[in-house]
ZAMARGU-4260 file (C-alpha; in steps of 0.2 Angstrom, whole numbers, plus 5000, padded with zeros to 4 digits):
<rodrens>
0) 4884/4900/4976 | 4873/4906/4989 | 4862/4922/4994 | 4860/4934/5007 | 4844/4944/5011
5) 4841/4954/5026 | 4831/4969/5035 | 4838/4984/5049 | 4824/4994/5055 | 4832/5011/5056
10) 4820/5022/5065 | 4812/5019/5082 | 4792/5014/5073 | 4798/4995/5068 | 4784/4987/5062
15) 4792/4970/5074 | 4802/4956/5073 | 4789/4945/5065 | 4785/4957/5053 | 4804/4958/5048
20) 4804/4938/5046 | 4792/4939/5034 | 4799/4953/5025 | 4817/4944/5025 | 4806/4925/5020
25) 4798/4933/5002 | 4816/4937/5000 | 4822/4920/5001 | 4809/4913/4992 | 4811/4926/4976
30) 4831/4918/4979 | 4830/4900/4978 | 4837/4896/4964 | 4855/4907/4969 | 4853/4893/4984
35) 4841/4879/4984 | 4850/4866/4996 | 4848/4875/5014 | 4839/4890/5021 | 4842/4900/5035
40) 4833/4915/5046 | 4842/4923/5062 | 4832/4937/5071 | 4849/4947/5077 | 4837/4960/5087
45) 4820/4965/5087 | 4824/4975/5074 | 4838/4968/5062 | 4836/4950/5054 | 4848/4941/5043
50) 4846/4927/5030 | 4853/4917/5016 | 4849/4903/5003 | 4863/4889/5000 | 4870/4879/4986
55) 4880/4867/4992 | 4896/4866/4981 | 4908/4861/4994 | 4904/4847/5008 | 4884/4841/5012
60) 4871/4847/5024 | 4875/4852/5040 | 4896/4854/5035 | 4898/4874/5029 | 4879/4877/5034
65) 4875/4898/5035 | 4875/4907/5045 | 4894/4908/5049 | 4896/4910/5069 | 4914/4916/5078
70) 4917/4928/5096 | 4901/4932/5092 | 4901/4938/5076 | 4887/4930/5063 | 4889/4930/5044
75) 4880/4924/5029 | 4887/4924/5011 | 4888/4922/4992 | 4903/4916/4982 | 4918/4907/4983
80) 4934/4913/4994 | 4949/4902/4984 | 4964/4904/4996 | 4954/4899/5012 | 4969/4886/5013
85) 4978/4899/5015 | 4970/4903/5032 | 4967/4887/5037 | 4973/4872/5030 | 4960/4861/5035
90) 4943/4870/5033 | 4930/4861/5026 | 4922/4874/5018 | 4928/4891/5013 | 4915/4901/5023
95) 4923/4897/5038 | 4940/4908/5037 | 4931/4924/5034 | 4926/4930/5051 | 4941/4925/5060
100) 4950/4936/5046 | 4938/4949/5050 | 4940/4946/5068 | 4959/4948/5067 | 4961/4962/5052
105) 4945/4970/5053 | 4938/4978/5035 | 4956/4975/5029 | 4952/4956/5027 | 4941/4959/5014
110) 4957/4962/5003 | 4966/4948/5008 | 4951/4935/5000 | 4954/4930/4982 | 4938/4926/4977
115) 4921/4931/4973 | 4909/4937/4985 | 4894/4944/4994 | 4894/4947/5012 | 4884/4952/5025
120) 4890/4952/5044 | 4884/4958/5062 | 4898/4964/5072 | 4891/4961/5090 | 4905/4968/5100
125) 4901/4984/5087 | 4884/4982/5085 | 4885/4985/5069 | 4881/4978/5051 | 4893/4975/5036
130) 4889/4973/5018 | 4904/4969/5008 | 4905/4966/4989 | 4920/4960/4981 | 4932/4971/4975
135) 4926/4967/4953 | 4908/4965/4957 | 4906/4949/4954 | 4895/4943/4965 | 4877/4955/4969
140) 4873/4965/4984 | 4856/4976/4980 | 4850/4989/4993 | 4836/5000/4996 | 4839/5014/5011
145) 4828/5027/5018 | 4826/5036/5034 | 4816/5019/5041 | 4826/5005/5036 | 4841/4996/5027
150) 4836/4980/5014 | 4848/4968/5007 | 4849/4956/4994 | 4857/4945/4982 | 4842/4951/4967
155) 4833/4970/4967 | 4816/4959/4962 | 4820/4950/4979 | 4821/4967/4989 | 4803/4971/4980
160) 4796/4958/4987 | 4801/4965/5005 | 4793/4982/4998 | 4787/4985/4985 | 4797/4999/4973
165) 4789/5010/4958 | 4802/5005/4938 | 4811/5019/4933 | 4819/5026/4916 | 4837/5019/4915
170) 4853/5026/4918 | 4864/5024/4903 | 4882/5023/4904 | 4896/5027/4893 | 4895/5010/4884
175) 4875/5006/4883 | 4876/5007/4865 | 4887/4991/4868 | 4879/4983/4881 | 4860/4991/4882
180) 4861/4990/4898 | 4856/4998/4916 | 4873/5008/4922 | 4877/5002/4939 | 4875/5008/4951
185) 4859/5008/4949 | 4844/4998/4941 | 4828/4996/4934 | 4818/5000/4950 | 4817/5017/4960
190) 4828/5015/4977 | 4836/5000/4973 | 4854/5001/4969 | 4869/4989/4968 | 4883/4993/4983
195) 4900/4998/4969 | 4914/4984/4968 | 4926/4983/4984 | 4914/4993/4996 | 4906/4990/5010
200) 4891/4997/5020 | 4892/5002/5038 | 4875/5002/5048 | 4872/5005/5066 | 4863/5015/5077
205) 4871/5031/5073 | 4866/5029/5054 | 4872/5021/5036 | 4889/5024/5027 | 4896/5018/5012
210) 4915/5014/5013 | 4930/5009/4998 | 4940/4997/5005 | 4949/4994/4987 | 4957/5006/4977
215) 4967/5001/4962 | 4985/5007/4959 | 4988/5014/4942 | 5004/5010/4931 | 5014/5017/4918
220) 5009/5003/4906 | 5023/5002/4897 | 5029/4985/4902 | 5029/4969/4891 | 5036/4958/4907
225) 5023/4943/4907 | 5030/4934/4918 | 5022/4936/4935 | 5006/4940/4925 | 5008/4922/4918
230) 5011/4916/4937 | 4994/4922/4942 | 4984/4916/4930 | 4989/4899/4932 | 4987/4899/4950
235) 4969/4908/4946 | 4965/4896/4933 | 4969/4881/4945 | 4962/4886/4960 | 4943/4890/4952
240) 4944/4873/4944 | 4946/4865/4964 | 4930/4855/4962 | 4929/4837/4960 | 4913/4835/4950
245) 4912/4841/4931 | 4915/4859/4927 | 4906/4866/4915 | 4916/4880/4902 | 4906/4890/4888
250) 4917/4888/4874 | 4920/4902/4861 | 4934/4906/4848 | 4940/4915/4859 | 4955/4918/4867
255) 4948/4921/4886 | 4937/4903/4883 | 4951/4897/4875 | 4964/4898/4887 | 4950/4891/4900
260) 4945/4874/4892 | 4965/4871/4888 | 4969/4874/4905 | 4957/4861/4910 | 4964/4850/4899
265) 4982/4852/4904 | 4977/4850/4923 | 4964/4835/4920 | 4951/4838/4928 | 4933/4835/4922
270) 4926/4848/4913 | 4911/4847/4899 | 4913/4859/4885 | 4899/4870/4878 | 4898/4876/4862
275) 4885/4885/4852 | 4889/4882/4832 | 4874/4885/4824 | 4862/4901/4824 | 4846/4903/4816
280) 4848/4887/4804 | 4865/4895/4798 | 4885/4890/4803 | 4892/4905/4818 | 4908/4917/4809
285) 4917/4905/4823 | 4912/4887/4821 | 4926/4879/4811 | 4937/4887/4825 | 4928/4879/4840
290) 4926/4863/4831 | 4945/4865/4827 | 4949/4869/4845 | 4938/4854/4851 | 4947/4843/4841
295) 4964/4845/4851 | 4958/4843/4866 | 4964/4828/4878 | 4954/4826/4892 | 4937/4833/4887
300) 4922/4823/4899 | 4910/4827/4886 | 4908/4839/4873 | 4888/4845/4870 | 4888/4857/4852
305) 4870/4868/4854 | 4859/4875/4843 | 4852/4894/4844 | 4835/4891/4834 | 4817/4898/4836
310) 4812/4887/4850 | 4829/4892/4861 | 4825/4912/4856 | 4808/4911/4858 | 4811/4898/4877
315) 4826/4912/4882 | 4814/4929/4879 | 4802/4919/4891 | 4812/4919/4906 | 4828/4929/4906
320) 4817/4945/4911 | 4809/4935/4926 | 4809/4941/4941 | 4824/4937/4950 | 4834/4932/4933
325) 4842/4950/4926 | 4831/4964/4939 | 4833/4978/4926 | 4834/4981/4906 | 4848/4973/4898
330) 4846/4971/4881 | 4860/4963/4874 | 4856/4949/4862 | 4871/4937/4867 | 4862/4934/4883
335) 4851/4924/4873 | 4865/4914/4867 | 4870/4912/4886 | 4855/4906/4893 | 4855/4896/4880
340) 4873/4889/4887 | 4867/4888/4905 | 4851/4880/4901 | 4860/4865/4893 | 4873/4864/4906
345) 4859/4864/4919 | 4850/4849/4909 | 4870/4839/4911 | 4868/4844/4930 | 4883/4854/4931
350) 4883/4866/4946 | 4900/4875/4942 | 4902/4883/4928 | 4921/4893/4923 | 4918/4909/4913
355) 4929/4920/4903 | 4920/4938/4908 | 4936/4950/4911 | 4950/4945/4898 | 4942/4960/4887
360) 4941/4972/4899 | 4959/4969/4908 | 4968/4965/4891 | 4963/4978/4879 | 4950/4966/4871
365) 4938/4980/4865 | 4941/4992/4848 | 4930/5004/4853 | 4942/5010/4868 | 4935/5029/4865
370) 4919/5024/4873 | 4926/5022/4890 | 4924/5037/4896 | 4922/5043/4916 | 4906/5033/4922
375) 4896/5051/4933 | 4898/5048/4951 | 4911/5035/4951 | 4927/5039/4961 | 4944/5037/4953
380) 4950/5047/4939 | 4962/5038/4932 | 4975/5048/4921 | 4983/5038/4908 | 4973/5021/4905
385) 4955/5028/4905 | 4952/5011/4894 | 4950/5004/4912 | 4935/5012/4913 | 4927/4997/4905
390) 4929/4989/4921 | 4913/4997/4927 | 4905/4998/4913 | 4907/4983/4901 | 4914/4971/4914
395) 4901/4974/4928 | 4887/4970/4914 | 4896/4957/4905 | 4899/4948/4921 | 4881/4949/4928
400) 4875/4940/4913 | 4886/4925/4915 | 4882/4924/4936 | 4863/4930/4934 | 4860/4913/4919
405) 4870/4904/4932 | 4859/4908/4945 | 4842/4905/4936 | 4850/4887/4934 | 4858/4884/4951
410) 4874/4886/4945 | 4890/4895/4951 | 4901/4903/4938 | 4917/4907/4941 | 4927/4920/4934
415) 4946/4915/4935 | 4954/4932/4924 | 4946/4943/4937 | 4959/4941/4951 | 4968/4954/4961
420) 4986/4950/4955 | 4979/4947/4936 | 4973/4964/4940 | 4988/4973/4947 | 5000/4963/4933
425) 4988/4966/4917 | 4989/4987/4923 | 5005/4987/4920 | 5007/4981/4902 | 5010/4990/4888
430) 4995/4994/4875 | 4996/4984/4857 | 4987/4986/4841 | 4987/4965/4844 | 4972/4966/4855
435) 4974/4954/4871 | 4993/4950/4867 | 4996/4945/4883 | 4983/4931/4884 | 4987/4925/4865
440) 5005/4922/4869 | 4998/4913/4886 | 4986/4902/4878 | 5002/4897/4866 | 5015/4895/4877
445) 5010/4891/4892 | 4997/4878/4885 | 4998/4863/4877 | 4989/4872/4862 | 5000/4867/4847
450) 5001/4880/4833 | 4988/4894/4834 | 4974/4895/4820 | 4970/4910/4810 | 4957/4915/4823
455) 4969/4915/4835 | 4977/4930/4828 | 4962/4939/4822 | 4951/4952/4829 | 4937/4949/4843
460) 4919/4941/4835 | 4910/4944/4851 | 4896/4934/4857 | 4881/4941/4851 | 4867/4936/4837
465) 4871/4946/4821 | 4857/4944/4813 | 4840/4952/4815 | 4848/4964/4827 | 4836/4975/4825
470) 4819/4964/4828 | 4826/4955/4842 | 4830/4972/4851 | 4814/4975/4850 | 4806/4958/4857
475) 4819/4959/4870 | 4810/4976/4875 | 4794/4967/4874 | 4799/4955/4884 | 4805/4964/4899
480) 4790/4975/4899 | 4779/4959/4897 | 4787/4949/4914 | 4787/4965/4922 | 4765/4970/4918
485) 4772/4986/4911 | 4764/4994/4892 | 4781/5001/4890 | 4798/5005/4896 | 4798/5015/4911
490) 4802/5034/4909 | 4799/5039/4928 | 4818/5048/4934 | 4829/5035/4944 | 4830/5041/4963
495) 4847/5048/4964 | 4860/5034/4973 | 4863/5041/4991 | 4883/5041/4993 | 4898/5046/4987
500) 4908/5033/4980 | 4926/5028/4984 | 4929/5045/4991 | 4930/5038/5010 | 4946/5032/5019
505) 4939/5018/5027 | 4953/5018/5039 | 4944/5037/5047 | 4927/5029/5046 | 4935/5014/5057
510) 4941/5027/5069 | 4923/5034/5069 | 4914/5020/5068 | 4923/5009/5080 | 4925/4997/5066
</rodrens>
């Protein structure tokens, strides 16, 4: 886990290269816990600058260092790329395949890298800049645009330290009775906005365009083959857990954690096992089953059973609506419960961390399917599973909590269900009253599970507090306004985001651009 950060002076009144620098510098700062091993500031022209934050997870300093350099292309990034072997059997860091992927597919490479990722590149044969966000969103790429300049980075309270930006009301989405939060694109402050999962930015001379390079296929879903499904979650499970210190896996009784942690027991590697078991003083509706589940395991390095009490509540309301943590209101209460999670893996000195986000939203996981309903602005109309909506509503928000506690800890999580052939394979499977079939019959027989529990086959708990819902909502609220010196939730209108999404053939606007 890494960040980028970065300024392009549009117009011909640039303020100049050293103010730039500076600009680009209260970034990095505001972003040093998504990287606190190495920094980095290259001035590309007097007025472009580009800049990341590292963590290291893979080799020392110096080995892997940002920025990326190749035929004269520069690139810092944020994320993980998992079949970099792929491309080059011997690279010592994942970074190092990306421009030379670039360099000989052009925007098409961004589709061939399973992984997770946020990417900024400078083109120089082009003279132009790239801003690439994975095709799930997994990883955060914030922008702010006028008719002076372009900013980047990897937080929106980072790009306000560049500028400063006026809060406004929140745009809610189909599902912000679930998950009471901003809708993305957009976010709590005026002109900020997140770049959409699997597009990129174009900026040069001649302007800004927004581009979709990813566009998922839609299925009949009327297949109950698993078995390249089952093929590609293996191979995803195995290669997120290519790390050779301790791993760090939130455990649930749920299926997605489930199938995680016994994963990592069949395949032996060292992983630490967190759990939250009691709430308030009082036993979870799921402690007996993760107790139960614990128990089977083999291999476990260590197992650490936490407590959600006053002093946890009370510690996560003071700092998961800092600056830099979450950006914008999201007020559901089992981020509590995960910075809870990461603040005690953070205290073991983990640094990776595997997380179930997307076994819900790609296996039917939700009762509440009618929700899903066409997010305004967003590009593809899918016909027959408009359940898959839930992928840019639940699944973008759900996914930002896990890797935004991460980052306030330094540490990367990793989301091994949200995989391009998971993808692809999950869209084609029929729809089941037996939420998440596919995964339950995984986690049985492809798993040294032994006989499922009575959890196992029942409906979804969530991971959420259930109690008091009403008062924490309300100190949530207070919370946010509190870090952010505002009386009370912003009401000003959002500034509208400034593109069409997914309706540009990137192929044409390669022709155009040059790209």
């Amino acid at each position: 886990m890494c960040s980028i950060a970065g300024v392009y002076w549009l117009d011909t009144d640039c303020p100049g290269c050293k103010s730039l620098i500076g600009m680009t510098e209260n970034a990095l700062t505001c972003l040093r816990n998504r990287g606190p091993d190495e920094s980095s500031t290259v001035t590309i022209r007097d007025n472009l600058v580009m800049a990341g934050n590292r963590l290291i997870i893979r080799g020392n300093l110096g080995e892997g260092s940002m920025p990326f350099k190749h035929n004269g292309n520069l690139m810092f990034y944020n994320g993980e790329i998992y079949n970099f072997r792929d491309w080059k059997e011997d690279a010592s860091s994942d970074g190092e395949v990306i421009l030379p992927l670039y360099d000989e597919f052009g925007v098409k490479a961004f589709s061939k890298m399973d992984g997770e990722f946020a990417i900024s590149i400078w083109d120089e044969e082009k003279e132009t800049l790239l801003l690439i966000r994975d095709p799930f969103g997994t990883k955060p790429v914030y922008f702010s645009l006028d008719d002076r300049r372009l900013l980047w980075a990897s937080s929106a309270s980072a790009i306000n330290e560049m500028e400063r930006h006026d809060f406004c009301a929140a745009v809610q989405g189909p599902c912000y009775k679930h998950t009471l939060s901003v809708q993305e694109p957009y976010t709590s402050y005026k002109g900020i906005w997140l770049l959409p999962p699997g597009h990129f930015l174009l900026a040069n001379d001649s302007g800004v365009k927004l581009c979709c390079y990813n566009r998922w296929d839609e299925y009949l879903a009327n297949s109950d083959d698993v078995t390249k499904l089952f093929e590609s979650l293996e191979k995803s499970l195995e290669s997120r857990m290519d790390y050779t210190e301790t791993i760090g896996i939130p455990l649930s009784a749920g299926i997605d954690s489930g199938i995680i942690a016994y994963a990592a027991d069949k395949l032996k590697v060292k992983y630490h096992i967190f759990s939250v078991i009691e709430i308030f003083g009082e036993k979870t509706p799921e402690t007996d089953a993760i107790l139960e589940r614990i128990s089977r395991f083999k291999n476990a390095s260590s197992v650490t059973l936490l407590k959600c009490d006053e002093e946890q509540y009370h510690d996560a309301l003071s700092e998961m609506f800092l600056p830099g943590y979450y950006d914008s209101e999201k007020f559901d209460n089992g981020g509590i419960l995960t910075h809870t999670v990461f603040k005690a893996m953070k205290k073991e000195n983990i640094k990776v961390a595997i997380d179930g986000t997307g076994g819900d939203e790609l296996f039917h996981g939700y009762p509440f399917r009618g929700n899903f309903r066409p997010v305004e602005g967003w590009p593809q109309p899918w016909k027959a599973n408009n359940f898959f909506y839930s992928m840019f509503t639940t699944l973008l928000d759900y996914t930002s909590k896990a890797d935004r506690s991460g980052a306030f800890f330094s540490i990367e999580t990793r989301f091994p269900y949200q995989a391009m052939n998971i993808m692809k394979e999950a869209l084609k499977l029929k729809y089941s009253t037996t939420l998440k079939w596919p995964l339950r019959k995984f986690l049985v027989e492809r798993l040294d599970y032994g006989k499922p529990t009575d959890i196992d086959l029942s409906k979804k708990f969530g991971f959420h507090i259930t109690k008091k819902q009403a008062v924490i909502l309300i100190n949530m609220m207070r919370a946010w306004c509190r870090a952010n010196n505002l009386s009370s939730l912003p009401t000003n209108p959002p500034k509208t985001f400034p593109f069409r999404m997914g309706l540009t053939d990137y192929s044409k606007v390669q022709n155009n651009s040059s790209i």
